[in-house]
C-alpha positions in Angstrom: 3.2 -34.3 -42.8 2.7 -30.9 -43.6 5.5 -28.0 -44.0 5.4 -24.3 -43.9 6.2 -21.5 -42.8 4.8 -19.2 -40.2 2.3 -16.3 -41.6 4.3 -13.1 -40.0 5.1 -9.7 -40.9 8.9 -9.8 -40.4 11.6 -12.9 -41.2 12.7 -13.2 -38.2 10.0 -12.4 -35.4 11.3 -15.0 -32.6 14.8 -13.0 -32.3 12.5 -10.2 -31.8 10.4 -11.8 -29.5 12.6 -13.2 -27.3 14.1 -9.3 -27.0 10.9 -7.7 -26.9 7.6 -9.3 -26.0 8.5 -9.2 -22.5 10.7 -7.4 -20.0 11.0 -10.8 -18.5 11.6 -13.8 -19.7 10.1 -16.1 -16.9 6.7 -14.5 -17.8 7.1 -17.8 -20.4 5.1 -19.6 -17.8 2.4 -17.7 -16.8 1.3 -16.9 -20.5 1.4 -20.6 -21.5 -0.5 -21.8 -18.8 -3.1 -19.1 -19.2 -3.7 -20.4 -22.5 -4.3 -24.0 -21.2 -6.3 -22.4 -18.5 -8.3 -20.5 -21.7 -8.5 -23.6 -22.9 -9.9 -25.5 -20.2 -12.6 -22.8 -19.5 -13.8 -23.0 -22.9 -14.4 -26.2 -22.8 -16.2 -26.1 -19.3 -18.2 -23.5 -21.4 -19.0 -25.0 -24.5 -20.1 -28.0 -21.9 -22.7 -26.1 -20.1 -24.5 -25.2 -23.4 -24.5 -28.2 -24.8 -21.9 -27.7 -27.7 -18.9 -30.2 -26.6 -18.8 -33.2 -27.5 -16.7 -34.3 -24.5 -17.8 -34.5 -20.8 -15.4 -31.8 -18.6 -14.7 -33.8 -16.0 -12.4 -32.3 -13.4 -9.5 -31.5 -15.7 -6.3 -29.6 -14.3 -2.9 -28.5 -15.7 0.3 -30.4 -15.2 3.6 -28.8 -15.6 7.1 -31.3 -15.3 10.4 -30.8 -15.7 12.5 -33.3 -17.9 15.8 -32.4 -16.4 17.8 -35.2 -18.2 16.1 -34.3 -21.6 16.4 -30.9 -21.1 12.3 -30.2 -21.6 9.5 -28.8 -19.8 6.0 -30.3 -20.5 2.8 -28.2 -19.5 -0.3 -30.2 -20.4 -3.7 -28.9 -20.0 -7.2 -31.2 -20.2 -8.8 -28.7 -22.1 -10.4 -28.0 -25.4 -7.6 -29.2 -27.5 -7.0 -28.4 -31.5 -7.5 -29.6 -34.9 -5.0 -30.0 -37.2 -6.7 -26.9 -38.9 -7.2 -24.7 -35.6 -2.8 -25.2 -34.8 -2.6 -23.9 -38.3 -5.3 -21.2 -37.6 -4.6 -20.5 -34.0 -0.5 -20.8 -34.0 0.4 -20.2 -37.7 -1.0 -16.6 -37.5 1.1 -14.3 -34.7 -1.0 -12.3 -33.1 -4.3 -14.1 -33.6 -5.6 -14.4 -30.8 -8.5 -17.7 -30.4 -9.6 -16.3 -27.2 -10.6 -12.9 -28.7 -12.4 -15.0 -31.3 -14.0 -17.3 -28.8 -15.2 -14.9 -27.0 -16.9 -12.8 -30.4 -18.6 -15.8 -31.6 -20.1 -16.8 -27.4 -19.9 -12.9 -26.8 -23.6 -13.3 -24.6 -23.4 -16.2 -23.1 -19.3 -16.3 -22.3 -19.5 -12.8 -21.0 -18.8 -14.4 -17.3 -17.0 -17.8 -18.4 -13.6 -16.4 -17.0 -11.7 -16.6 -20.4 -8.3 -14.6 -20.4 -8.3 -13.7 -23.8 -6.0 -10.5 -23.4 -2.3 -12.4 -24.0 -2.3 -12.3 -27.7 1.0 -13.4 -29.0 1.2 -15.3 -25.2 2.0 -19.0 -27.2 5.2 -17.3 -28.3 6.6 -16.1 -25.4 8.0 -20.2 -25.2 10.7 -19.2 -27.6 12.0 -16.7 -25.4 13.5 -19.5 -23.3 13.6 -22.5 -25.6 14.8 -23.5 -29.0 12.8 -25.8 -30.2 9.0 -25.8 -29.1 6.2 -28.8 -30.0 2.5 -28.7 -29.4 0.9 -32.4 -29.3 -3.0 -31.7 -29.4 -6.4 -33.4 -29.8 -9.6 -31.7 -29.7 -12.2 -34.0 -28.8 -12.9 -38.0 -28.5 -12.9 -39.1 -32.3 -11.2 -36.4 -33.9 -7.5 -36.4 -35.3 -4.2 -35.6 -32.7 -1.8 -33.4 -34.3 2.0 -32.1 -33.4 3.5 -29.1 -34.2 6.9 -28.6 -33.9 9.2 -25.5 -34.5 12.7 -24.8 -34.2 12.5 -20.8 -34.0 12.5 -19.9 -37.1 9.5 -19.6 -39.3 9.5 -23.0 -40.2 7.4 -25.6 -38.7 6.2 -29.2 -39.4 2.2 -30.3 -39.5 2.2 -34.1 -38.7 -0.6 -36.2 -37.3 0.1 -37.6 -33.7 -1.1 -40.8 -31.2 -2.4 -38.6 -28.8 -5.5 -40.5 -27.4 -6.4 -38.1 -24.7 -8.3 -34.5 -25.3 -6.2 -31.4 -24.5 -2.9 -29.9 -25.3 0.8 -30.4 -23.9 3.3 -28.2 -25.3 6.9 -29.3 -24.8 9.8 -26.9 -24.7 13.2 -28.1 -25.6 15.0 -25.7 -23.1 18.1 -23.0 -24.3 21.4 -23.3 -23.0 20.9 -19.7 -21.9 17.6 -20.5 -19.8 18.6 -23.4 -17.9 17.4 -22.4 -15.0 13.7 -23.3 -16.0 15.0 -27.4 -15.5 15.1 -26.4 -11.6 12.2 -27.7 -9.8 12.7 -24.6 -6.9 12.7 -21.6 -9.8 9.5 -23.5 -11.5 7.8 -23.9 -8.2 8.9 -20.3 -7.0 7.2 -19.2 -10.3 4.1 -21.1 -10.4 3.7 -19.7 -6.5 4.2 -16.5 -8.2 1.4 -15.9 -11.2 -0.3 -18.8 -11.0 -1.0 -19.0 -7.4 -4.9 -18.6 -7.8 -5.4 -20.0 -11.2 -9.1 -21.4 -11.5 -7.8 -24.4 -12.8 -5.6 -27.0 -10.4 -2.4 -26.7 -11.0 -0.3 -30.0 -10.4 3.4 -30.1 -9.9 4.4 -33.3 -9.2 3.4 -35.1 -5.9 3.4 -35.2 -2.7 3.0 -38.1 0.1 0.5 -37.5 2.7 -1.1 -40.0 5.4 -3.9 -41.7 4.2 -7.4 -40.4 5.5 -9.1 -43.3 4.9 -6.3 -45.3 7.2 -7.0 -45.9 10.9 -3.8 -47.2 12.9 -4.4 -50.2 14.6 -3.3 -50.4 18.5 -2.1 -53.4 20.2 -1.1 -54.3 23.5 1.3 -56.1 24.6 1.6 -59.1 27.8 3.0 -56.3 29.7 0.3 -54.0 28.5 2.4 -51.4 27.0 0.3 -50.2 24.2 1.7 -49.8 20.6 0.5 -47.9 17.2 1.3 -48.8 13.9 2.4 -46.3 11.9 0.2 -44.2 9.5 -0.3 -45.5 6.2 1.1 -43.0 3.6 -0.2 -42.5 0.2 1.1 -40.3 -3.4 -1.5 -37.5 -4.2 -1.2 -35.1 -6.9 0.6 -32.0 -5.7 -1.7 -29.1 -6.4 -0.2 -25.9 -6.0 -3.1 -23.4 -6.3 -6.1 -22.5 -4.6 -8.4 -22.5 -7.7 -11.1 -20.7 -5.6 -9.6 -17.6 -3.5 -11.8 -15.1 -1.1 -11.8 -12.9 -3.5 -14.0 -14.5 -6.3 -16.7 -15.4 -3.8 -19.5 -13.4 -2.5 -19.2 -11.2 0.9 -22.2 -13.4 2.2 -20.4 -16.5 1.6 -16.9 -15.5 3.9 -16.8 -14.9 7.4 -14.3 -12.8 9.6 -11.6 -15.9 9.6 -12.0 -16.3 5.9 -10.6 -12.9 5.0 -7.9 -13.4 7.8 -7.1 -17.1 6.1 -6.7 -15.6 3.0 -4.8 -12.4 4.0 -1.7 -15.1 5.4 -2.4 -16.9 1.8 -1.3 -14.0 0.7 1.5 -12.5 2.6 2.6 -16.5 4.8 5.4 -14.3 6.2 3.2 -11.2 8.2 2.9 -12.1 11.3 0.7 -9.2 12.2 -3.4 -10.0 11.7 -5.2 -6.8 9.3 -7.2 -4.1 11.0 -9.8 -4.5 8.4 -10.6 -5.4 4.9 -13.0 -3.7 2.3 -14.3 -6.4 -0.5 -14.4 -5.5 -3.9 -16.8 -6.3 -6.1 -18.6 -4.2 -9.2 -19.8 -5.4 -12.8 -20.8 -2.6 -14.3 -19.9 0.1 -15.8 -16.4 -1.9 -15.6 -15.9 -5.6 -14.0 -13.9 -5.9 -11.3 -13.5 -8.0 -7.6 -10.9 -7.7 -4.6 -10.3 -7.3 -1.1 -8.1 -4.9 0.4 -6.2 -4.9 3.8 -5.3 -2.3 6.1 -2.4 -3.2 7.5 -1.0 -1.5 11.0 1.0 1.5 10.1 1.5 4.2 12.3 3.2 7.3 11.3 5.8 5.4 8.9 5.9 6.9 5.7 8.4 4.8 4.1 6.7 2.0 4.6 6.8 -1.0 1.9 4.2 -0.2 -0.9 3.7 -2.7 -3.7 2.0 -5.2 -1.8 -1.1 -5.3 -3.7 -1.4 -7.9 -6.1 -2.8 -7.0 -9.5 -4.9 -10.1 -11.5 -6.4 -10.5 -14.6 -9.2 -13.3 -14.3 -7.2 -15.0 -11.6 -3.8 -14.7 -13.5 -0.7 -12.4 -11.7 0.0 -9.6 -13.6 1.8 -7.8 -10.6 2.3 -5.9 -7.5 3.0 -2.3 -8.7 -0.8 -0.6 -9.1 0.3 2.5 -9.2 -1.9 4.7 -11.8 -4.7 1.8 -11.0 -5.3 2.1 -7.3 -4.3 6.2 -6.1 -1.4 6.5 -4.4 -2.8 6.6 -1.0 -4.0 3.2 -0.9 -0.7 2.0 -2.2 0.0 1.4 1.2 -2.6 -0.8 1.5 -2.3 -4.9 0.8 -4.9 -7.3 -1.0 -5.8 -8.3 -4.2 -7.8 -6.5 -7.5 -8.7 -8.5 -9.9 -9.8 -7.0 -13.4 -10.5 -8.1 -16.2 -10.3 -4.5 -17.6 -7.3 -3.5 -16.9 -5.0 -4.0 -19.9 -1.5 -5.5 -19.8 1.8 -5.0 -20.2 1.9 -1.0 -21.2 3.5 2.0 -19.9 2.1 3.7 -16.9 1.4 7.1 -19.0 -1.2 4.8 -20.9 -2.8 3.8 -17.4 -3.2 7.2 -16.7 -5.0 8.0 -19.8 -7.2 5.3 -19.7 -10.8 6.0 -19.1 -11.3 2.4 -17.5 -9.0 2.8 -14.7 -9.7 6.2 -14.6 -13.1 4.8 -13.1 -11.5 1.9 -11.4 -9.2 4.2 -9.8 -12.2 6.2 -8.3 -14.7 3.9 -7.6 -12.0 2.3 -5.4 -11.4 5.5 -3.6 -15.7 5.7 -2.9 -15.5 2.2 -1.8 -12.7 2.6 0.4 -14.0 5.8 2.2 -17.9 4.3 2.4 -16.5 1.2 4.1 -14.4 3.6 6.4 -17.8 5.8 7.0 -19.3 2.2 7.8 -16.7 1.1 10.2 -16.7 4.6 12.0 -20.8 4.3 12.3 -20.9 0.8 13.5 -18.4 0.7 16.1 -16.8 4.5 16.8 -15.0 3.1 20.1 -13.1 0.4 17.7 -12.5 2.8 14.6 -11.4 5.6 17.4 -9.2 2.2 18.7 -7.4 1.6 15.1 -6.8 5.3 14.5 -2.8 6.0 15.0 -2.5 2.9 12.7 -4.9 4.0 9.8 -4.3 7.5 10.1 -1.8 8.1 7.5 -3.7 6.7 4.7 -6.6 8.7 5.4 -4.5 12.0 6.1 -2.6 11.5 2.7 -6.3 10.8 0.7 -7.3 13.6 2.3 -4.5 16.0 0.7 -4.4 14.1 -2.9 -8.1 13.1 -3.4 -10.6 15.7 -3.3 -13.3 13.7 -3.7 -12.0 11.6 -0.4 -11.8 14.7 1.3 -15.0 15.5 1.2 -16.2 12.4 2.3 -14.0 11.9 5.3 -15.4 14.9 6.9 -17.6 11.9 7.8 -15.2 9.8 9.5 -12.0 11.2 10.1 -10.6 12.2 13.6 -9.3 15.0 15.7 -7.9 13.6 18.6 -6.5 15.7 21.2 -3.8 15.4 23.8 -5.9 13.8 26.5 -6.8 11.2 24.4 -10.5 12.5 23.0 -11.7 12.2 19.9 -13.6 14.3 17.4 -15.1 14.8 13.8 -14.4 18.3 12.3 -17.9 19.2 13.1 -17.6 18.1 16.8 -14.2 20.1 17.0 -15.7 22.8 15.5 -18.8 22.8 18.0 -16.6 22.4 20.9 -14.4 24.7 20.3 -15.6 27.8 18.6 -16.9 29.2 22.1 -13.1 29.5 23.7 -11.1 29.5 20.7 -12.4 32.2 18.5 -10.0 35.4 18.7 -10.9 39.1 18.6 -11.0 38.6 14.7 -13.8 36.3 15.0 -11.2 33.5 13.4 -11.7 30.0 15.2 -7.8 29.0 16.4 -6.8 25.2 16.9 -4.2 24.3 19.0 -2.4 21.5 18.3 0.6 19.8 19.5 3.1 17.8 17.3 5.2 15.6 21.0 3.0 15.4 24.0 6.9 15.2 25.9 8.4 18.1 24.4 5.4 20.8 24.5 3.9 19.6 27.6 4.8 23.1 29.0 2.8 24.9 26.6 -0.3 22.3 26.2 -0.3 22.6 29.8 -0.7 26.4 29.0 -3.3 26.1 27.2 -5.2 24.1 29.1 -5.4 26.4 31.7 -6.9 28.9 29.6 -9.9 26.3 29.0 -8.4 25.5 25.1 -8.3 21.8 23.5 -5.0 20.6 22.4 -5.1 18.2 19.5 -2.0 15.5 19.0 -1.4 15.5 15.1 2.3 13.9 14.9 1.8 12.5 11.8 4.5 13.3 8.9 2.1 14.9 6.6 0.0 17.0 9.4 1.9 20.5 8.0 0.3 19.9 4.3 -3.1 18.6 6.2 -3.3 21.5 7.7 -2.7 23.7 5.0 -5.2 22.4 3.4 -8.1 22.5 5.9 -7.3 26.1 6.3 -7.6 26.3 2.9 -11.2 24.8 2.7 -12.6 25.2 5.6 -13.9 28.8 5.9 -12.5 31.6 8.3 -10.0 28.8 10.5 -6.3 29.2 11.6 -4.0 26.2 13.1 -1.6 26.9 15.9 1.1 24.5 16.7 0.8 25.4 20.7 4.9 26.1 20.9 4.5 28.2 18.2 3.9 32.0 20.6 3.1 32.1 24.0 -0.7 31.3 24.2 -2.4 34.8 24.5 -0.3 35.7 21.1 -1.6 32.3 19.4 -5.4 33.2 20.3 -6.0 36.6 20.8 -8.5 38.6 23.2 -9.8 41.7 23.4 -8.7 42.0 26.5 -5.1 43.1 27.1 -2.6 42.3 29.9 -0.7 45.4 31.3 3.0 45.7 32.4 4.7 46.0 35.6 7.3 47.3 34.1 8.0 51.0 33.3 9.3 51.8 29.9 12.2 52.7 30.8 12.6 49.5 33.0 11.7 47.8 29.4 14.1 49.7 27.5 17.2 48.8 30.0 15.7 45.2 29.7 15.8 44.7 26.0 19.2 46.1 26.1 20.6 43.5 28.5 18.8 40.7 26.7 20.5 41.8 23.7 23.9 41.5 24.9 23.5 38.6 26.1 21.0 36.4 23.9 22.8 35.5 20.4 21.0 37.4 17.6 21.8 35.0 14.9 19.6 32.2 17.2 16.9 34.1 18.6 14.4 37.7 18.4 13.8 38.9 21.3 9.9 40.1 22.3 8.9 41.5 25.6 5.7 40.8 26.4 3.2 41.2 29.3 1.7 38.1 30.1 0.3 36.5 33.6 3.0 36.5 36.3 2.8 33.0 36.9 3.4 32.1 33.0 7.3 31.3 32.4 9.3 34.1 32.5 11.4 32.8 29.4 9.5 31.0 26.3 11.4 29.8 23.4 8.8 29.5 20.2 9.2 28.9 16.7 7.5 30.6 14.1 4.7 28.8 13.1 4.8 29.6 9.2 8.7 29.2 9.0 8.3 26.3 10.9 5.4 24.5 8.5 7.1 25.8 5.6 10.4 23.7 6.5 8.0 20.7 7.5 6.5 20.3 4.3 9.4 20.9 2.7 10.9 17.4 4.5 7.7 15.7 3.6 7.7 17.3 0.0 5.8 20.2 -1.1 5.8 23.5 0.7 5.0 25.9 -2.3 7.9 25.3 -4.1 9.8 27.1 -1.9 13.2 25.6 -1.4 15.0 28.7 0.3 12.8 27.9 3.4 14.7 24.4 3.9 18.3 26.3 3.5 17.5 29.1 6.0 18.8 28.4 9.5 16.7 27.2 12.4 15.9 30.7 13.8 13.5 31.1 17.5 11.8 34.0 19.2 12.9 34.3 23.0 9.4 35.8 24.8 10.4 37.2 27.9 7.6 37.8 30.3 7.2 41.3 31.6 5.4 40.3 34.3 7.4 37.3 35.5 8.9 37.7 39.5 12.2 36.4 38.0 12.4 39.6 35.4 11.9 41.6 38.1 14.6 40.2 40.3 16.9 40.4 37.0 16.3 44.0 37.1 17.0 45.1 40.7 20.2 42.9 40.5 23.4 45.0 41.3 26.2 44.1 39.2 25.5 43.6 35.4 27.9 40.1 35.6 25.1 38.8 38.1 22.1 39.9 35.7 24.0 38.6 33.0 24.5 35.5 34.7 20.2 35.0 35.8 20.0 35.7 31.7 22.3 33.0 30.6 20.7 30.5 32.6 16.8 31.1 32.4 17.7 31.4 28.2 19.3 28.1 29.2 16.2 26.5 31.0 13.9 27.6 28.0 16.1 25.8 25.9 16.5 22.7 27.5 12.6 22.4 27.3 12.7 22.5 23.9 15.4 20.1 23.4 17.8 22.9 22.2 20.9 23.0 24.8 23.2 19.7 23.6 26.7 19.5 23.8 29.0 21.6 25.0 26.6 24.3 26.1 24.6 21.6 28.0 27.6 20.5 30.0 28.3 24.0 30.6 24.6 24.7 31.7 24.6 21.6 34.2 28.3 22.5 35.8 27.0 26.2 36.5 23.3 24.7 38.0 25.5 22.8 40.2 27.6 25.8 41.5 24.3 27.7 42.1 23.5 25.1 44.7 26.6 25.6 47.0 
């Protein structure tokens, strides 16, 4: 038997360890079944060129729980150890045999699958046991050994019985970290990171009927018929899928596969994907997945983190962010890299040049399999657009490269329920919509319900009305009038609709200016200042003779304030909601206001046509509504 101590840098590392290696402690699993899943691959390896001296078999991983003895086993059919490699490999922290597996085969185990990114992974056992043995045995003929170490530096070298090749490490659990002897938290945590492991994963057993079995069926003198039951037998319970969607070829799935594996992934989401986009590069960095677009709508709140993050098949986890941009955060699937490094701060991820390229060569795939989609099959992709919008609107505003591709594939769609590219808008619209300035105007409306007075305006006048309702359309549009040369946007409640696109020709008033003067007068006595400026304008006389419209840049600027953004300009969001009342000129009804005899009665057609504009924008609640609907009722007796 051999004695010694441990050859690291500090006396007491394992305290340390158990404080610092990880954030969390049930990590413990993943990293010691990654090494027997290293270990198992190297061997597979070292089997296909003709360097093993064992035959691979179809080895798995076994992990049990010793309740009563307080120990969990996990035991691996894999390459095994020498007495000399446990001295090598688990003697020296931080030296890692995968790295050095990998150097010595570094042509031909370029694609073997080895992890070989957990360094100090073996001693993440001590974080939730006291005492830890390895029982080990490299190959048929060579010496077993055990290791065993209580958590301090020292450790014992013996040889062992162990007749069988591989490794099973025992951990002789803490007091503190009991609840690794539960069979629910072990199996909740092998679902968890090792749920696509390339090597089956058994966790005790399971009985099902036996295939092979046929029931027999007899009949009786009364010839009632009766089955014998099924014949059950004990099979290994596997708990992975060794072989997920996402580490096969596009050519070898079909549509169903990457629906099967999308309710592997997320059992409880009822709802089927709109679409997937399958990952797969090699060069200049390695990496596969497939990701989901999920139904969304105009939710920005949404739940992100529901992308899973792998490294060769191992969890790592679901927050991506500074490895997939933020827009596709919203997004579900699976990216598996094996150049992605673990376990470091997210201001390292964002200074690394490798997901630096990861980051955008998702963003190219993504909008090229969006371009695809829109190509193949417009009528579907126009179909899918309220719930795919959002994503595409928000990589529009924070990916410039996106933007400029989804000029290729993002929509325009308008109130009655067309839709167009930018270019199409553009070409359909520049005709009507360009005003005296030679600026081309787009209309759009924000609630089809609420503005269907002024889209309705609009329309008469030959204009389009586009429906953008989503949360982010005020920075969108910012932007596209930003970018786009020598275009405006117009929310189409935003002036009456010769103001928001401006003629040449002009529209002259019936009334004199003194008639205008006496007007504005009584419209200010009335109408309260602090809500609403009052404009007199001459517009059609069958156009409403009151129109309640917001601003359109203090409106936007409070919009993307909600949404964030908006220049930085907070005062915007503290300024009260403040409206321009446009009073038609031309209007019958200002007329009649006019030739009314007593002031009270002109006073009175005031307060209630301000009170009809108002209720079509939604602004009369309350008290003033109940007021507004007793006095309607009196004007009918």
């Amino acid at each position: 038997m051999t004695k010694g101590s441990i050859n690291v840098s500090v006396e007491n590392i394992f305290p340390l360890i158990k404080k610092f290696l990880y954030s969390d402690h049930e990590i413990f699993l993943r990293e010691l079944i990654s090494n027997g899943t290293d270990a198992t691959l190297k061997l597979k390896h070292l089997t296909s060129i003709g360097e093993s001296k064992s035959d691979y078999g179809n080895p798995i991983i076994e992990v049990k729980i010793d309740k009563e003895g307080k120990k969990l086993h996990i035991i691996d059919q894999g390459l095994g150890m020498s007495a000399e490699e446990v001295e090598k490999y688990i003697n020296q922290v931080a030296f890692s045999g995968a790295e050095e597996f990998l150097d010595k085969y570094k042509d031909s185990a370029k694609d073997s699958g080895i992890i070989g990114h957990f360094g100090l992974g073996f001693y993440s056992a001590f974080m939730v046991a006291e005492k830890v043995e390895i029982i080990t045995k490299s190959h048929t003929g060579a010496d077993a050994a055990h290791w065993t170490c209580d958590g301090s530096p020292e450790f014992t070298l013996e040889p062992s019985d162990k007749e069988t090749r591989g490794t099973e490490i025992i951990l002789h659990i803490a007091e503190d970290s009991t609840e690794f002897l539960e069979e629910a938290r072990i199996s909740a945590l092998l679902n968890k990171y090792n749920k696509f492991m390339p090597i089956p994963i058994k966790f005790g057993t399971e009985e099902i009927n036996d295939p092979e079995f046929t029931p027999a069926t007899t009949t009786d003198a009364e010839g009632k018929e009766t089955t014998e039951p099924h014949k059950q037998i004990t099979v290994d319970n596997i708990i992975n899928n060794p072989n997920p969607a996402w580490t096969k070829q596009p050519t070898e799935l079909e549509a169903e596969d990457y629906k099967g594996f999308y309710r592997e992934l997320y059992p409880m989401q009822f709802e089927e994907p709109l679409f997937h986009i399958h990952l797969n590069v090699d060069y200049p960095f390695n990496l596969t997945g497939i990701l989901y677009f999920p139904k969304m709508g105009n939710d920005m709140n949404m739940q992100k983190d529901k992308i899973q993050l792998y490294q060769n098949q191992v969890y790592v986890t679901d927050n991506v962010e500074g490895i997939v941009p933020e827009f596709l955060t919203m997004l579900r699937g699976v990216i598996d890299s094996p150049d992605i490094p673990l376990n470091v701060s997210r201001s390292y991820l964002q200074a690394d040049g490798a997901v630096k390229k990861i980051s955008s060569y998702i963003t190219r795939k993504v909008a090229d399999k969006l371009k695809s989609l829109f190509n193949s099959n417009r009528e579907d992709f126009e179909a899918k657009w309220d719930d795919i919008k959002l994503v595409i609107e928000y990589g529009m505003l924070s990916e410039d490269k996106f933007f400029e591709k989804a000029d290729a594939f993002a929509l325009y769609p308008t109130v009655d329920g067309k839709y167009y590219t930018y270019e199409e808008l553009f070409n359909k619209t520049k005709a009507t919509q360009t005003d005296k300035d030679g600026k081309l105007v787009l209309l759009y409306a924000s609630n089809k319900d609420q503005q269907h007075s002024y889209i309705e305006a609009a329309k008469a006048k030959g204009y389009e009305v586009l429906m953008l309702d989503s949360p982010i359309v005020p920075h969108l549009i910012q932007k596209l009038e930003s970018t786009k040369e020598n275009i405006s946007f117009a929310r189409v409640d935003g002036d009456h609709i010769d103001n928001l696109i401006k003629k040449d020709e002009t529209t002259i008033s019936k009334l004199s200016e003194e008639q205008q003067t006496e007007l504005d007068t009584l419209l200010k006595e009335v109408v309260p200042s602090e809500k609403f400026a009052v404009q007199l304008e001459a517009m059609d006389s069958d156009a409403s003779p009151f129109i309640i419209t917001q601003p359109e840049f203090m409106r936007r600027m409070k919009e993307m304030q909600q949404t964030g953004g908006g220049g930085g300009m907070q005062m915007f969001g503290n300024m009260p909601e403040m409206y321009n009342l446009i009073v038609n000129t031309n209007s019958p009804l200002v007329s009649e206001i006019l030739e009314t005899e007593t002031k009270e009665n002109k006073e009175r057609l005031i307060t209630q046509s301000l009170d009809l504009a108002r209720l079509s924008q939604g602004l009369l609640k309350g008290e003033e509504l109940t007021n507004f609907i007793k006095r309607s009722y009196e004007l009918l007796k």
